[in-house]
Backbone of each chain as ProteinMPNN parsed JSONL, in Angstrom:
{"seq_chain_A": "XXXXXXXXXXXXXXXXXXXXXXXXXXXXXXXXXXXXXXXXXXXXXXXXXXXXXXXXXXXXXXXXXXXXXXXXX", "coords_chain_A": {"N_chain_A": [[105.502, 116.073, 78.137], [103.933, 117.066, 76.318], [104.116, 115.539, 74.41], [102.538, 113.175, 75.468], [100.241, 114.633, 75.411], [99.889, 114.586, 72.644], [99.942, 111.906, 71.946], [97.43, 111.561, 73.472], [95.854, 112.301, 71.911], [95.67, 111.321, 69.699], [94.827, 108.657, 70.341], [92.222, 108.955, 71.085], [90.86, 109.942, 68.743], [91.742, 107.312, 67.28], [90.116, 105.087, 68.486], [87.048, 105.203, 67.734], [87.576, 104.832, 65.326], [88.58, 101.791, 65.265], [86.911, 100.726, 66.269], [84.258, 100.836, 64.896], [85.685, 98.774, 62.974], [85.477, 96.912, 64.287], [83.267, 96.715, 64.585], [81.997, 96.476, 62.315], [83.06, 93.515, 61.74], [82.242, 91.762, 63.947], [79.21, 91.413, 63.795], [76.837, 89.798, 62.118], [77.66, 89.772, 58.407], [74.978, 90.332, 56.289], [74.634, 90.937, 53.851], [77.217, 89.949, 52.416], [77.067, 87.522, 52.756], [74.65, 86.186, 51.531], [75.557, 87.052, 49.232], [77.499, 85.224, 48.651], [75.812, 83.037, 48.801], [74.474, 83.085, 46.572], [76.74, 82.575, 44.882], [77.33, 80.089, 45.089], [75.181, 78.601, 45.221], [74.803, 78.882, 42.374], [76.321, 77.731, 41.054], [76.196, 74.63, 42.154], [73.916, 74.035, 41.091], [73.782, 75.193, 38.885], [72.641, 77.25, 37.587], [73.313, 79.113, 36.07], [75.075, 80.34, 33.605], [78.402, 80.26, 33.667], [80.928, 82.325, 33.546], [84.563, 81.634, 32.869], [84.769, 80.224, 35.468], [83.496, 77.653, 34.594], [85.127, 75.651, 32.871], [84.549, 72.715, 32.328], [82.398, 72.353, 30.196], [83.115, 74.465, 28.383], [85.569, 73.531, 27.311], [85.242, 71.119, 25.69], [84.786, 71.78, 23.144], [87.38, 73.874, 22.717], [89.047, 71.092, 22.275], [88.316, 69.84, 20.66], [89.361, 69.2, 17.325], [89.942, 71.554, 14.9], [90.597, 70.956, 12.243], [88.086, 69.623, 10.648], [86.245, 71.654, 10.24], [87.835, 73.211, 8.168], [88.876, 72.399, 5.655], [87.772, 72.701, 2.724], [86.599, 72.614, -0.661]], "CA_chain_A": [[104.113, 116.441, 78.453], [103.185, 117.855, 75.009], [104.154, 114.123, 73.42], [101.455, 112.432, 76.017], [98.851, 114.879, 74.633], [99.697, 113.902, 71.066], [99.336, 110.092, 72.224], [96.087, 111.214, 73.948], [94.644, 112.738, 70.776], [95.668, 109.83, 68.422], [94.378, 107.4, 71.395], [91.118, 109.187, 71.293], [91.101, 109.886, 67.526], [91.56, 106.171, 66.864], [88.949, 105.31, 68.996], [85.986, 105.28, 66.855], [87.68, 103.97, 63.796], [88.737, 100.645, 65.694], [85.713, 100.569, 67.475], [83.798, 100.595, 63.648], [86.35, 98.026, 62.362], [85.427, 95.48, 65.318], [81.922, 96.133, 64.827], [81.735, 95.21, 61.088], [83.478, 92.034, 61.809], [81.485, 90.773, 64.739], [78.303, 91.11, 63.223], [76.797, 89.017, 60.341], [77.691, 90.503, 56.967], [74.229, 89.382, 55.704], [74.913, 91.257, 52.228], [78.023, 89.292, 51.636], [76.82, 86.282, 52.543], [73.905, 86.405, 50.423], [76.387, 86.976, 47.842], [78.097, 83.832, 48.371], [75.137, 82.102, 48.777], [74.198, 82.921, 45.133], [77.497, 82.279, 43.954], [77.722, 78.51, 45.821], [73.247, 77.891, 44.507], [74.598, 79.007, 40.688], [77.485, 76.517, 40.74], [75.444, 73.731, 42.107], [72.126, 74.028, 40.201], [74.514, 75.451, 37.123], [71.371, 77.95, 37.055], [73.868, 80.934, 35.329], [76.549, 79.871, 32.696], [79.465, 80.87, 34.621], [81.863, 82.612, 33.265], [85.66, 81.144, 32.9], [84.797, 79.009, 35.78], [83.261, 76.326, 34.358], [85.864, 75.28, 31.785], [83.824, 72.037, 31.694], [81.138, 73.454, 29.034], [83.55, 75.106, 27.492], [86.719, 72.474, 27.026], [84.836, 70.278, 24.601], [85.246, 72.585, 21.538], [88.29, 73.662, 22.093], [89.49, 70.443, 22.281], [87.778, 69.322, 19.58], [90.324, 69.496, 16.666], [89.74, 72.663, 14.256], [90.582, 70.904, 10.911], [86.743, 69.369, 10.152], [85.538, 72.924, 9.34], [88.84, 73.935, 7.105], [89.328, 71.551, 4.388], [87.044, 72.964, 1.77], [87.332, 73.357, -1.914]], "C_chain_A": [[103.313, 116.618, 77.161], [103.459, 116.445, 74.333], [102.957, 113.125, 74.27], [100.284, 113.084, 75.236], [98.754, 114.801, 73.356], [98.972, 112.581, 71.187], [97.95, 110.095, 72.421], [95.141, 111.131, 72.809], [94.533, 111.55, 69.645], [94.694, 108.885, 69.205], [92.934, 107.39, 70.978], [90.565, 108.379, 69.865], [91.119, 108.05, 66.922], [90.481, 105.547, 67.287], [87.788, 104.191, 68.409], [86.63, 104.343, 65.708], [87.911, 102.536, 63.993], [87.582, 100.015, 66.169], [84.731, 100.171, 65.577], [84.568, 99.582, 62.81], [85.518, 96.968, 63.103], [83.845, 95.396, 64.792], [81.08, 95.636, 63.726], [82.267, 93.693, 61.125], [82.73, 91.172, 62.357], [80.021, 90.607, 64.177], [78.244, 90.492, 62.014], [77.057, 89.819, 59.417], [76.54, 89.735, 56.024], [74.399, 89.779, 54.458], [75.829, 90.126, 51.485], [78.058, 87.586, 52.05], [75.664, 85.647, 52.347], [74.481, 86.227, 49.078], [76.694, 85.707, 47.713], [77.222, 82.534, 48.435], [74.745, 81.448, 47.178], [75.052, 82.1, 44.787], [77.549, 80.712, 44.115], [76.132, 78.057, 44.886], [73.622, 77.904, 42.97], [75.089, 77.711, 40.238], [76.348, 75.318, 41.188], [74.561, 73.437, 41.336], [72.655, 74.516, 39.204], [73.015, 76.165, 36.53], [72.264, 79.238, 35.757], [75.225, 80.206, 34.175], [77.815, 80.408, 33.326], [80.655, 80.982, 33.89], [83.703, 82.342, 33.582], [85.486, 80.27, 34.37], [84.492, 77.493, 35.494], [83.478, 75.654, 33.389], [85.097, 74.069, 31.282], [83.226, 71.713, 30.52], [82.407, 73.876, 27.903], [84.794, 74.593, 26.953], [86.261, 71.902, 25.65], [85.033, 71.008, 23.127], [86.372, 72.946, 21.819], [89.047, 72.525, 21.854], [89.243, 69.896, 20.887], [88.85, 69.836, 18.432], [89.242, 69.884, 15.366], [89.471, 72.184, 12.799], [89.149, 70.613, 10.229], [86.6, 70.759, 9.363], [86.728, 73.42, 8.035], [88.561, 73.21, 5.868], [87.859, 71.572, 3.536], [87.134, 73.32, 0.631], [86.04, 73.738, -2.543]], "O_chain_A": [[102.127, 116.303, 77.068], [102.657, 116.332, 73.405], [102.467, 112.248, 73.558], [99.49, 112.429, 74.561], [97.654, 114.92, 72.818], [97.877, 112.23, 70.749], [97.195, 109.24, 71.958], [94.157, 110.415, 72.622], [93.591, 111.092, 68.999], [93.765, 108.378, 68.577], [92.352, 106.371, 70.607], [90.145, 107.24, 69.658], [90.31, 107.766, 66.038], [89.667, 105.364, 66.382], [87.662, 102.973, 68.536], [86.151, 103.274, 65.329], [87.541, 101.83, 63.055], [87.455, 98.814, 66.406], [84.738, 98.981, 65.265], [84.04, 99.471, 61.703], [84.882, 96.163, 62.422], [83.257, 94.331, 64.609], [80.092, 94.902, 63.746], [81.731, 92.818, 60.445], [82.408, 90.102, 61.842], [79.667, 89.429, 64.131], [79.073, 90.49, 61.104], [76.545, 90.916, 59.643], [76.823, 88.837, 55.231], [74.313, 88.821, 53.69], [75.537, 89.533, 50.447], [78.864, 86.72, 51.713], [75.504, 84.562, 52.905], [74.096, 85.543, 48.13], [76.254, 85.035, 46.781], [77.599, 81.379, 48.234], [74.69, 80.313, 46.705], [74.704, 80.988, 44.39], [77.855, 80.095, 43.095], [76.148, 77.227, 43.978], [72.999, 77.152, 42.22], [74.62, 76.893, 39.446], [75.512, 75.147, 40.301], [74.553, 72.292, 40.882], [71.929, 74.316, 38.23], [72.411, 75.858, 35.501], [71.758, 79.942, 34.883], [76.214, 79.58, 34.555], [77.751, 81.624, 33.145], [81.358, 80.015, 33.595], [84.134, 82.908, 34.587], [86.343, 79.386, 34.364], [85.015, 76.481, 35.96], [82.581, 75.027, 32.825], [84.848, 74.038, 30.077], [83.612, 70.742, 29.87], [82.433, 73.517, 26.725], [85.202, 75.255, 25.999], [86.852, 72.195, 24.61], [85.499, 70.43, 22.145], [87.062, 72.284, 21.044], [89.962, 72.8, 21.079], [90.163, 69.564, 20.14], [89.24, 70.988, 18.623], [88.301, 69.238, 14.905], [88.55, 72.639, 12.121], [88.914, 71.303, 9.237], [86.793, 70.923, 8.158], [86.301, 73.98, 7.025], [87.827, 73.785, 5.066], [87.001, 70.696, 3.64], [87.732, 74.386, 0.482], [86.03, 74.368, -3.6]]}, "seq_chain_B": "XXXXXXXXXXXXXXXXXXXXXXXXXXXXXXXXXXXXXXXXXXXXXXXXXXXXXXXXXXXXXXXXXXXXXXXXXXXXXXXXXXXXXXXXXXXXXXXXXXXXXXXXXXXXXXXXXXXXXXXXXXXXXXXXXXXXXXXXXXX", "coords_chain_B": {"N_chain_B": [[104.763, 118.67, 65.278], [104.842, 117.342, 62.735], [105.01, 115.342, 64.264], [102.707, 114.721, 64.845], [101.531, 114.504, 62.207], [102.602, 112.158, 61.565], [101.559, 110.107, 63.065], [98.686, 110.16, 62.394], [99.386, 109.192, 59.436], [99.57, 106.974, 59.675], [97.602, 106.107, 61.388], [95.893, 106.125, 59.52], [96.93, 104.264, 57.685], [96.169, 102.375, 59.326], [93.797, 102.073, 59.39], [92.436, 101.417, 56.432], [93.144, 98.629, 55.345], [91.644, 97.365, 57.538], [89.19, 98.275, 57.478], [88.846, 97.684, 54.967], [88.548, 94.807, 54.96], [86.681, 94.449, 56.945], [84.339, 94.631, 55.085], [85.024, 92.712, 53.244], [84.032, 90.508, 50.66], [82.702, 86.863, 51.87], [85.04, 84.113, 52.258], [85.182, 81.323, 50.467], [86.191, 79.585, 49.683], [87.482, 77.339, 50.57], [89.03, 74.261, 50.887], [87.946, 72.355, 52.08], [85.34, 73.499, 51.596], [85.048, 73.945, 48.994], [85.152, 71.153, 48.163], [82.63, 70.317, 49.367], [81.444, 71.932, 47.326], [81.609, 70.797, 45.251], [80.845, 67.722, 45.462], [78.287, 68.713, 45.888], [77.453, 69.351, 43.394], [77.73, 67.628, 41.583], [75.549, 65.539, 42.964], [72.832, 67.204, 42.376], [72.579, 66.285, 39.456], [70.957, 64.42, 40.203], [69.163, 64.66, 42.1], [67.338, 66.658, 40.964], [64.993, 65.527, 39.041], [63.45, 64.9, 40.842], [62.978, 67.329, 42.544], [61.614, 68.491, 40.502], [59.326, 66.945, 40.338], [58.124, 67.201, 42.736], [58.32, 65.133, 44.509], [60.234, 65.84, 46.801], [61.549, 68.293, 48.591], [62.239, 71.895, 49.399], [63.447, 72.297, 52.261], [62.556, 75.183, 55.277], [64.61, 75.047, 56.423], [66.745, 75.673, 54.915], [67.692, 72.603, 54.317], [66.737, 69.803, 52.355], [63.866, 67.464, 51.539], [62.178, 64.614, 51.942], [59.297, 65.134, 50.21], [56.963, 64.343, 49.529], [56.611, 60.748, 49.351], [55.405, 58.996, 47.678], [55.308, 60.091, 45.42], [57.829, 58.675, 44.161], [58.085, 55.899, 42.203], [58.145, 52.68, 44.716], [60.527, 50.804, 44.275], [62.564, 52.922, 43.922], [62.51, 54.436, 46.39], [63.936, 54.067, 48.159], [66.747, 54.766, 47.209], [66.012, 57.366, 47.057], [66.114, 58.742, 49.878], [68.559, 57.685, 50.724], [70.009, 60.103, 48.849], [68.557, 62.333, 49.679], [69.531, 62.501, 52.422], [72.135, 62.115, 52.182], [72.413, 64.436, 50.484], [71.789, 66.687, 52.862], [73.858, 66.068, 54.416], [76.008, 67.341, 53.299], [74.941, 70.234, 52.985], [74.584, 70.878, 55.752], [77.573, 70.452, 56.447], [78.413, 72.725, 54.717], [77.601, 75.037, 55.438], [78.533, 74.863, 58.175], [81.209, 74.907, 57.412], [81.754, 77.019, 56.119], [80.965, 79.122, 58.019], [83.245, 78.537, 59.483], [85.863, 79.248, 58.048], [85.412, 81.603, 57.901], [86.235, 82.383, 60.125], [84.294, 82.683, 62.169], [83.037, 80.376, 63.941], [80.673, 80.914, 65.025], [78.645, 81.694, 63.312], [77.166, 80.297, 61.651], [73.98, 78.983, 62.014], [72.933, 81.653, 61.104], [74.059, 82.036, 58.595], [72.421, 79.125, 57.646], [70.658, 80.054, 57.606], [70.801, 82.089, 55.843], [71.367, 80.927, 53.562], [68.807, 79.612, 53.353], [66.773, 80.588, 52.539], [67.784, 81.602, 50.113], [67.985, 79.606, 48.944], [65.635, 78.632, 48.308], [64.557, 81.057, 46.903], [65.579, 80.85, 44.052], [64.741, 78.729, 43.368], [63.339, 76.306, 41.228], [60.1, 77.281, 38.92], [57.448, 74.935, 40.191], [58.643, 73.274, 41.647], [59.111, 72.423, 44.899], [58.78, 74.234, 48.103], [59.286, 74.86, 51.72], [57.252, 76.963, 53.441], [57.923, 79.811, 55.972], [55.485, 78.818, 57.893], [56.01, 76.318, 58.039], [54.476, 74.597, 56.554], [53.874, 73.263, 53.282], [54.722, 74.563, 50.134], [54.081, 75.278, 46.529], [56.692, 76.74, 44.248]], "CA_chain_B": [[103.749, 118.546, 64.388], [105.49, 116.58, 62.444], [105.141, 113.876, 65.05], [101.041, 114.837, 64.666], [101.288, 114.207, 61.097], [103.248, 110.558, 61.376], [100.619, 109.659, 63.811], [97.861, 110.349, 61.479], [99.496, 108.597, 58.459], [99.852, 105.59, 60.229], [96.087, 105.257, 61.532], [95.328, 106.015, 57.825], [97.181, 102.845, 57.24], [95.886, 100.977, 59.756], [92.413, 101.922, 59.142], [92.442, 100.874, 55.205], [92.83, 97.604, 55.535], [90.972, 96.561, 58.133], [87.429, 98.523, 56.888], [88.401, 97.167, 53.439], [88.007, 93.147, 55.782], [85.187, 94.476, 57.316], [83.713, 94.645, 54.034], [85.349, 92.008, 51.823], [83.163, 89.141, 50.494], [82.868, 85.994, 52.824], [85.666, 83.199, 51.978], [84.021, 79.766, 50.269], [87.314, 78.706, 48.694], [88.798, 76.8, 51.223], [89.121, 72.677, 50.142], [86.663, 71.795, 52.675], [84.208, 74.093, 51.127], [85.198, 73.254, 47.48], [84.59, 69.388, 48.205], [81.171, 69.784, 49.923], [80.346, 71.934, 46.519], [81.654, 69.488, 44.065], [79.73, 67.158, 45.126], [76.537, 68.836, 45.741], [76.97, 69.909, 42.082], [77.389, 66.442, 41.56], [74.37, 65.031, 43.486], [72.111, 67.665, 42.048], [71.51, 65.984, 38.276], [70.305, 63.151, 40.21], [68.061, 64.826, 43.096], [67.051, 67.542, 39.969], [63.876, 65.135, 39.017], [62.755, 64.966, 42.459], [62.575, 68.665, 42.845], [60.683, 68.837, 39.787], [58.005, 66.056, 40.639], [57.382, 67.574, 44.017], [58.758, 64.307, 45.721], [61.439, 66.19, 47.37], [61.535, 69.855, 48.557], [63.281, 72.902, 49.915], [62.988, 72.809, 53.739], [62.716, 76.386, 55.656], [65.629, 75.3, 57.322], [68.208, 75.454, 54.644], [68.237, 71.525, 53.631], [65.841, 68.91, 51.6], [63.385, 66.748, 52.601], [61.414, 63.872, 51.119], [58.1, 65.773, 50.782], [56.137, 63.218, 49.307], [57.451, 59.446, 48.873], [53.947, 58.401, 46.784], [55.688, 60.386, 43.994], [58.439, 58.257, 43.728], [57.994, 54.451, 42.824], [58.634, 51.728, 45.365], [61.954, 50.397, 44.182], [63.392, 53.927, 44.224], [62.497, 55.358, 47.719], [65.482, 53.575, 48.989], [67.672, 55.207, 46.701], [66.135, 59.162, 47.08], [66.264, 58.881, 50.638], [70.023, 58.245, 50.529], [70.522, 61.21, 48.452], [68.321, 63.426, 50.424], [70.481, 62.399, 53.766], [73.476, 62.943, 51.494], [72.353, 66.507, 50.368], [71.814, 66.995, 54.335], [74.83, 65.99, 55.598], [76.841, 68.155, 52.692], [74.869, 71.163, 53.303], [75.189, 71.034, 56.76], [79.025, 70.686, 56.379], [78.971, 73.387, 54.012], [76.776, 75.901, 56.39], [79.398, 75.325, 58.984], [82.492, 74.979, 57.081], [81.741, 78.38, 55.918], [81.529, 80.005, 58.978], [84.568, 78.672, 60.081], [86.767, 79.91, 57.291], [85.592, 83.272, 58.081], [86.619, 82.542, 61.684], [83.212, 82.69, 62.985], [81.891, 79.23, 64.0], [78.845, 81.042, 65.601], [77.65, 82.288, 62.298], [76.513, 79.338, 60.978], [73.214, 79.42, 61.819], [73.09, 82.72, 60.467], [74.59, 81.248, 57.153], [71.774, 78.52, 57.353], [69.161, 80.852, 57.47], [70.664, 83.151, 54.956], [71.037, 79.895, 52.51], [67.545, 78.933, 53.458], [66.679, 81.963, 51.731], [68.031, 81.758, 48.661], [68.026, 78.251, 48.089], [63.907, 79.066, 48.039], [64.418, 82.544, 46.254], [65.965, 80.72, 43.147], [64.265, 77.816, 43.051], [62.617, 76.709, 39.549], [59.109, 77.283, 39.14], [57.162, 73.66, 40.443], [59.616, 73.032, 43.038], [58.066, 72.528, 46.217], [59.372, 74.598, 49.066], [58.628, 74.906, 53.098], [57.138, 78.515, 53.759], [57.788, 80.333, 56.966], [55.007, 78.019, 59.046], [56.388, 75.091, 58.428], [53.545, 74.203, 55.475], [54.255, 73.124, 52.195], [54.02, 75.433, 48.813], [54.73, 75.309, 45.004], [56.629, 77.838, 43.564]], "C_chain_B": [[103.482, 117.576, 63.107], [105.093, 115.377, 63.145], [103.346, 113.354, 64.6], [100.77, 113.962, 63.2], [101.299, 112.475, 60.767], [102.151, 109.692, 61.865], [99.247, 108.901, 62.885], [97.651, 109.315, 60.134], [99.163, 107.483, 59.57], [98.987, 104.919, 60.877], [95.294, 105.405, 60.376], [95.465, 104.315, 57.128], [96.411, 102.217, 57.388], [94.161, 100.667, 59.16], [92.03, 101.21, 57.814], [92.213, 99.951, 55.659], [91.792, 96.916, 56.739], [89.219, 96.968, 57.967], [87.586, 97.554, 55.463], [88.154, 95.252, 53.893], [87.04, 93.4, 55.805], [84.129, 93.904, 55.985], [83.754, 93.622, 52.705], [83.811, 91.218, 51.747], [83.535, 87.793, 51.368], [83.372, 85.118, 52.322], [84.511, 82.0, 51.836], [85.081, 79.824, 49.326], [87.945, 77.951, 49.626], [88.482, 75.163, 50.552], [88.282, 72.342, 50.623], [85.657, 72.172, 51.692], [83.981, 73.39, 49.635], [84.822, 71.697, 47.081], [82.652, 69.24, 48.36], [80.507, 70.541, 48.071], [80.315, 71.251, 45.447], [80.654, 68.458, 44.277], [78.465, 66.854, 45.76], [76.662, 68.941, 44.011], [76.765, 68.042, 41.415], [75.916, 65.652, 41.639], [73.645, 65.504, 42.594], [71.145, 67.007, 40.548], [70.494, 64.604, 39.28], [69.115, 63.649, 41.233], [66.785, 66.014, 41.803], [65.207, 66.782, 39.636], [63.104, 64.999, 40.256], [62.346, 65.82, 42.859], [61.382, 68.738, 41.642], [59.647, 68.112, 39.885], [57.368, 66.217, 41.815], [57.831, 66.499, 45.533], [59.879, 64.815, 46.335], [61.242, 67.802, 47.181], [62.386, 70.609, 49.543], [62.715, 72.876, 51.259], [63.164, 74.362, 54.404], [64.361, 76.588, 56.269], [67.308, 75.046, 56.623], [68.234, 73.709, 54.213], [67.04, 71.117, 53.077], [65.246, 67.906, 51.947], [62.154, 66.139, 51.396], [59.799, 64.578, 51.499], [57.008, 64.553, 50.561], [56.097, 61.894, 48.687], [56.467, 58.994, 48.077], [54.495, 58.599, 45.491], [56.827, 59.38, 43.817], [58.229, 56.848, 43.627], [59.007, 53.684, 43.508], [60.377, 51.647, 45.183], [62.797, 51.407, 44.448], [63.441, 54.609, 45.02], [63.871, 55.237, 48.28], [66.447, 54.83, 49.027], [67.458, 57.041, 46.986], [66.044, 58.968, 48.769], [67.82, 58.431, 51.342], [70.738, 59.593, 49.817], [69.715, 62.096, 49.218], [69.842, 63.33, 51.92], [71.827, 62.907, 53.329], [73.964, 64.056, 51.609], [72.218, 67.283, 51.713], [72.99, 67.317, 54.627], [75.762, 67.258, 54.625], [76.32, 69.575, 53.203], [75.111, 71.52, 54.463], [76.622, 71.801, 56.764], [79.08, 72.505, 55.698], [78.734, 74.766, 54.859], [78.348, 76.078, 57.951], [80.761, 75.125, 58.638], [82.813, 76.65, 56.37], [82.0, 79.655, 56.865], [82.482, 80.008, 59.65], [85.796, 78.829, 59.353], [86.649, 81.166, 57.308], [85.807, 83.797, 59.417], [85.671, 83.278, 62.729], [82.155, 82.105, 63.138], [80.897, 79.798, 64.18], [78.22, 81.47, 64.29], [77.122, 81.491, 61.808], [74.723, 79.518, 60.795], [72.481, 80.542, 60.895], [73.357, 82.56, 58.637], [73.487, 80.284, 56.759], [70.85, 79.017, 56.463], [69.5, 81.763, 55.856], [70.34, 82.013, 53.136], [69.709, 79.441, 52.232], [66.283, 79.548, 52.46], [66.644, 81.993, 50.389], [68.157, 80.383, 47.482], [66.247, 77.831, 47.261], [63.495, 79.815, 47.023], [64.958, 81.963, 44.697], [65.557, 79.266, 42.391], [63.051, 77.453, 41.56], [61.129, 76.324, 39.775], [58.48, 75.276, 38.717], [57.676, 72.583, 41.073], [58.746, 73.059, 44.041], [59.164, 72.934, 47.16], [58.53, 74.501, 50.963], [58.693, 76.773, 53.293], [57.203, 78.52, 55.509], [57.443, 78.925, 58.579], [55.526, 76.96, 58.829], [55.597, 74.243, 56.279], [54.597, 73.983, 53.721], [53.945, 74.17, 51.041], [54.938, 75.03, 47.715], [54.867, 76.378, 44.366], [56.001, 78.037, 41.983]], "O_chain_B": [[102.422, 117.178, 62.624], [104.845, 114.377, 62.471], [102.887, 112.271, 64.237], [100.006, 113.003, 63.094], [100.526, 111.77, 60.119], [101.803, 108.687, 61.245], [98.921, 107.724, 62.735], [96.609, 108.792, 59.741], [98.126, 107.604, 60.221], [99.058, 103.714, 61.117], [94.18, 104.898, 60.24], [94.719, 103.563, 56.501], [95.8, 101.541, 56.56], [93.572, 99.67, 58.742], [91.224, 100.298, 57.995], [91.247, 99.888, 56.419], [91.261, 95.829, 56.511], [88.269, 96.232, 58.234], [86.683, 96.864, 54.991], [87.594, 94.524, 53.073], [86.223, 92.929, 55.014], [83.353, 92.949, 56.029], [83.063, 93.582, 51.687], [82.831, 91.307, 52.487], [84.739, 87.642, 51.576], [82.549, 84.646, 51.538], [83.52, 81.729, 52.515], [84.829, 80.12, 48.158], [89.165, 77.893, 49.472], [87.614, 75.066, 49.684], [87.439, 71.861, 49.866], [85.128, 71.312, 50.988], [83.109, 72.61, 49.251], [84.362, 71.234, 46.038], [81.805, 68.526, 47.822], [79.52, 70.048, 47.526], [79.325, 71.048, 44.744], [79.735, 68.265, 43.481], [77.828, 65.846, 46.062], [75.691, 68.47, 43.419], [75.759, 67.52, 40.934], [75.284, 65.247, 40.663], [73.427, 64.694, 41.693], [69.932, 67.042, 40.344], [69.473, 64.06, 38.859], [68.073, 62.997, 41.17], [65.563, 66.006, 41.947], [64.245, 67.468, 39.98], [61.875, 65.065, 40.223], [61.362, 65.697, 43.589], [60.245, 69.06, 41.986], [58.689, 68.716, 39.403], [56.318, 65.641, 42.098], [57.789, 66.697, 46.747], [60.735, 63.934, 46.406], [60.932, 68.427, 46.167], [63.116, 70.06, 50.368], [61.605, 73.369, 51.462], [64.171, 74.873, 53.916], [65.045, 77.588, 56.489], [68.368, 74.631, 57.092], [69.237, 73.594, 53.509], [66.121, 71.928, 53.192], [65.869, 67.183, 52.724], [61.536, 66.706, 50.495], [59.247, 64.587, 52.599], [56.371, 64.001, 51.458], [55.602, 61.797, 47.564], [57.065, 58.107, 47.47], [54.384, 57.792, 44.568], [56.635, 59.109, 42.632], [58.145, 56.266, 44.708], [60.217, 53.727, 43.288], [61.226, 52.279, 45.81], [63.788, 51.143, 45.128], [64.218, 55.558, 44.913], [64.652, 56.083, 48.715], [66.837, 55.559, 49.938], [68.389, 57.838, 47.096], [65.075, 59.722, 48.677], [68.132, 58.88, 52.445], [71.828, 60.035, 50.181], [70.483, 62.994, 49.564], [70.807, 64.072, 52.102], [72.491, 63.8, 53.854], [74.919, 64.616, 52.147], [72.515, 68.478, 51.711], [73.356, 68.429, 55.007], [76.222, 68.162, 55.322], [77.149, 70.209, 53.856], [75.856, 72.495, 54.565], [76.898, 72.988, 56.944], [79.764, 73.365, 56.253], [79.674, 75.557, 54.936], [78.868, 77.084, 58.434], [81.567, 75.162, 59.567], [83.898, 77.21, 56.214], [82.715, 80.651, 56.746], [82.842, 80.951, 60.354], [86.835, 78.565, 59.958], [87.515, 81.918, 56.858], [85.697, 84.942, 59.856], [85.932, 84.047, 63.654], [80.992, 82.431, 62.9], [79.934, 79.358, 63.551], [76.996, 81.577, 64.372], [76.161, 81.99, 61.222], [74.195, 80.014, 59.801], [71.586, 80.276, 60.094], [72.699, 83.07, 57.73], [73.293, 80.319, 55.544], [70.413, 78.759, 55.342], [68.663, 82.004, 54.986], [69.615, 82.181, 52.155], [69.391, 78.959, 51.145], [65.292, 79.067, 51.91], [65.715, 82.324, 49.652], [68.293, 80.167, 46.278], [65.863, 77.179, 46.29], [62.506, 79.599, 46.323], [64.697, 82.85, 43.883], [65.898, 78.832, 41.291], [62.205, 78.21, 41.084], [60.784, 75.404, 40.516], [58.751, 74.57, 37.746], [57.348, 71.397, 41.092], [57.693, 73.697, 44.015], [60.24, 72.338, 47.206], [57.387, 74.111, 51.198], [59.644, 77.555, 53.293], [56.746, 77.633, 56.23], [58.116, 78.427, 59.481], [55.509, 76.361, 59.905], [56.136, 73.686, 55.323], [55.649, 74.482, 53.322], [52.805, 74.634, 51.059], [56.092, 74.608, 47.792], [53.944, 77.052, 43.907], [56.005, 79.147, 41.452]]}, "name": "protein", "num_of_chains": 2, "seq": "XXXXXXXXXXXXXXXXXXXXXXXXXXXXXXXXXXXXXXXXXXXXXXXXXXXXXXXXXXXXXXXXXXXXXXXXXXXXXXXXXXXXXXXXXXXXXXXXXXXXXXXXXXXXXXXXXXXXXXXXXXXXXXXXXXXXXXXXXXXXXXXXXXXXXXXXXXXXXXXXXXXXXXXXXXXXXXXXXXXXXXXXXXXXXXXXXXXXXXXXXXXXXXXXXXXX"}
């Protein structure tokens, strides 16, 4: 008897917090997909220098071999 | 009480993770996605003069649209009205390949609109966009 009214109180008790899980999911998350809108418009239009993604840009020197600048007397 | 306590932990658990979903950021890594943005990034040096001459602008509805073919000469209408249809069909894709990596085809729309948004909101000044009514403007 006394282990049903534990169950009940968790039952209840959960409740709400499941009930607030479902209801961020089903609705739009317009914040975070805003976010990803940016992040998808930067990459395309390469409006923002993008940090360690866009090795592109940033390959060409290191590739570029170092010795030119050394050899100085 | 004991039993009270176990209870407790264990919708502590459950709860974590699934507010910290609620809340993540919306998936745009899947391959689909990654293709449609390669090559928009692609497309872009080439539609890039088009935005800036006004012959080509931001529609309200999220894609691009030959605003005014006069700006471009003859020989090359052909050619920007294959890349607009292009940049269509990718965004499209991308609008609903998005919402279905976050396992909610219906959001798309929703995704259009929110793109429609920001594809406007970041646009470089002398761009031509579609406001609200429908009408044309230059940011």
């Amino acid at each position: 008897m006394n282990r049903i009214r534990i169950y009940l109180v968790a039952a209840v008790a959960a409740a709400p917090l499941l009930a607030g899980c479902v209801t961020i999911n089903i609705y739009f998350p317009a914040a975070a997909a805003e976010k990803a809108a940016d992040r998808i418009i930067d990459e395309v239009w390469q409006t923002q220098k993008q940090e360690g993604k866009s090795d592109a840009s940033a390959r060409p020197k290191s590739e570029g071999q170092p010795s030119p600048a050394a050899p100085t007397k | 009480m004991q039993r009270l306590s176990r209870i407790w932990i264990f919708l502590l658990l459950l709860a974590g993770p699934l507010a910290a979903f609620g809340a993540a950021d919306l998936e745009i890594n899947t391959p689909a996605i990654n293709n449609i943005r390669s090559s928009m990034q692609a497309r872009h040096g080439q539609l890039a003069p088009h935005f800036a001459s006004g012959a080509v602008g931001l529609t309200r509805d999220g894609m691009v649209a030959v605003r005014d073919a006069n700006l471009v000469p003859l020989a090359n209408r052909q050619a920007v009205n294959a890349l607009v249809s292009a940049e269509n069909q990718d965004r499209a894709g991308l609008y609903r390949e998005i919402a279905r990596a976050n396992g909610h085809p219906e959001w798309e729309a929703d995704i259009r609109a929110t793109f429609a948004q920001r594809w406007i909101e970041r646009a470089q000044p002398g761009w031509w966009y579609q406001a609200p009514t429908g009408a044309w403007a230059r940011k």
